[in-house]
C-alpha positions in Angstrom: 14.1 26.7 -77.4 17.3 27.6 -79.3 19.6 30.1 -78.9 22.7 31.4 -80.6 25.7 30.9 -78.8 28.7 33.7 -79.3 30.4 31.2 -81.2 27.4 30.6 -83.5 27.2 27.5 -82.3 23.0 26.4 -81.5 23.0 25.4 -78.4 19.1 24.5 -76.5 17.3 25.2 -73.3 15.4 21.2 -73.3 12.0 20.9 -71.7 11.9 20.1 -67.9 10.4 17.0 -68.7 13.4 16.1 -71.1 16.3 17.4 -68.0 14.3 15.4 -65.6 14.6 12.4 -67.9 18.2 12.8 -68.6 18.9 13.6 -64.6 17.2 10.3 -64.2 19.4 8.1 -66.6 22.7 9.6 -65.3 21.5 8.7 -62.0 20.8 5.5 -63.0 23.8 4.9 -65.4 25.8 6.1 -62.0 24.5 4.0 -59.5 24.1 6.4 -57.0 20.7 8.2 -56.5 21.8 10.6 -53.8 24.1 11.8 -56.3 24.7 15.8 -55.9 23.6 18.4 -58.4 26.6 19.3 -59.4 27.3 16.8 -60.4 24.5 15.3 -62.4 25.0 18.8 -64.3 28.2 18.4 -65.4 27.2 14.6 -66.6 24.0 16.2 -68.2 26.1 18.6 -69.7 28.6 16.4 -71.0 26.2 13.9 -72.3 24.1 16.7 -74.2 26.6 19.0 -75.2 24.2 21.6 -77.2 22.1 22.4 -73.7 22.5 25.1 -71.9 21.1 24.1 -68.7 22.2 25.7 -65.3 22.5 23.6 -61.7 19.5 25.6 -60.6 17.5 24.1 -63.5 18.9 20.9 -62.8 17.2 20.7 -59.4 14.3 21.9 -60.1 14.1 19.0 -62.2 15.7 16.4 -60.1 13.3 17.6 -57.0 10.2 17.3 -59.4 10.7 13.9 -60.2 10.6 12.5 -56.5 7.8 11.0 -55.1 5.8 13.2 -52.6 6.7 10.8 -49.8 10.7 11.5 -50.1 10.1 15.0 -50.4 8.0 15.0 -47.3 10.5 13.1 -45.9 13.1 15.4 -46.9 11.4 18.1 -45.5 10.8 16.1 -41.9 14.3 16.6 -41.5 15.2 20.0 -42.9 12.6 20.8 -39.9 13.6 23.0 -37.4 14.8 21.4 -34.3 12.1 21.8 -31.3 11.5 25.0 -29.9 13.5 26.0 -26.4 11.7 26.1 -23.3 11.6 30.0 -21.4 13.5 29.9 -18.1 10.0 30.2 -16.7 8.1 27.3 -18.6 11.4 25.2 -17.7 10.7 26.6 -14.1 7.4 25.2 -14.5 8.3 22.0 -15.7 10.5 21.0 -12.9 8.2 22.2 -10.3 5.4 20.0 -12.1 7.7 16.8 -11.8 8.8 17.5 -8.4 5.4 17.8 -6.9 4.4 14.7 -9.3 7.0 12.8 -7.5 6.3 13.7 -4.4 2.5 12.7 -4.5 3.2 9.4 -5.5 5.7 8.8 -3.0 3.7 10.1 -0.7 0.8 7.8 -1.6 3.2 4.8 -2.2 4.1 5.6 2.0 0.5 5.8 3.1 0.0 2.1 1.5 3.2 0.7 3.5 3.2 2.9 6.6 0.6 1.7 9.5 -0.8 4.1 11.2 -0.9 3.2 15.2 -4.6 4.4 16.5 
């Protein structure tokens, strides 16, 4: 798509495929594949001067290029952390490791301990 610029310059909005392709080869030319969105935008936007592309854009198509498995890997650790225990289900808990413990100490004695008859 092209648009007129205030300046009359033509500037273009490029196909996702064609930003995802560009966000690749700066990546690439970089070195660094964890770089940050801003910026690959500013090196896209300095490498293609007539785009108009926003950050946004830019990682929409940087985060459709990844393979499933590092976005669901991604996402694994944006998870929430686990969810807090009540007062009463930590209550609970305890109680359940206490008496736990105590039957198999209990049983461990009765093994060890004669009884006199």
């Amino acid at each position: 798509r092209i648009d007129m610029a205030d300046d009359d310059a033509r500037t273009m909005v490029p196909e996702m495929e064609d930003l995802a392709a560009a966000c690749t080869s700066v990546k690439e030319a970089a070195g660094n594949p964890e770089m940050g969105i801003p910026k690959v935008h500013k090196a896209v936007k300095e490498a293609n001067p007539t785009w108009k592309v926003s950050e946004d854009r830019v990682k929409k198509a940087i985060v459709s290029t990844r393979p499933a498995l590092e976005a669901g890997a991604e996402a694994e650790k944006k998870k929430a952390p686990p969810k807090k225990l009540s007062a009463h289900e930590e209550a609970k808990k305890k109680t359940d490791a206490a008496i736990a413990k105590k039957t198999a100490d209990n049983s461990f004695a009765r093994g060890r301990v004669k009884v006199a008859r």
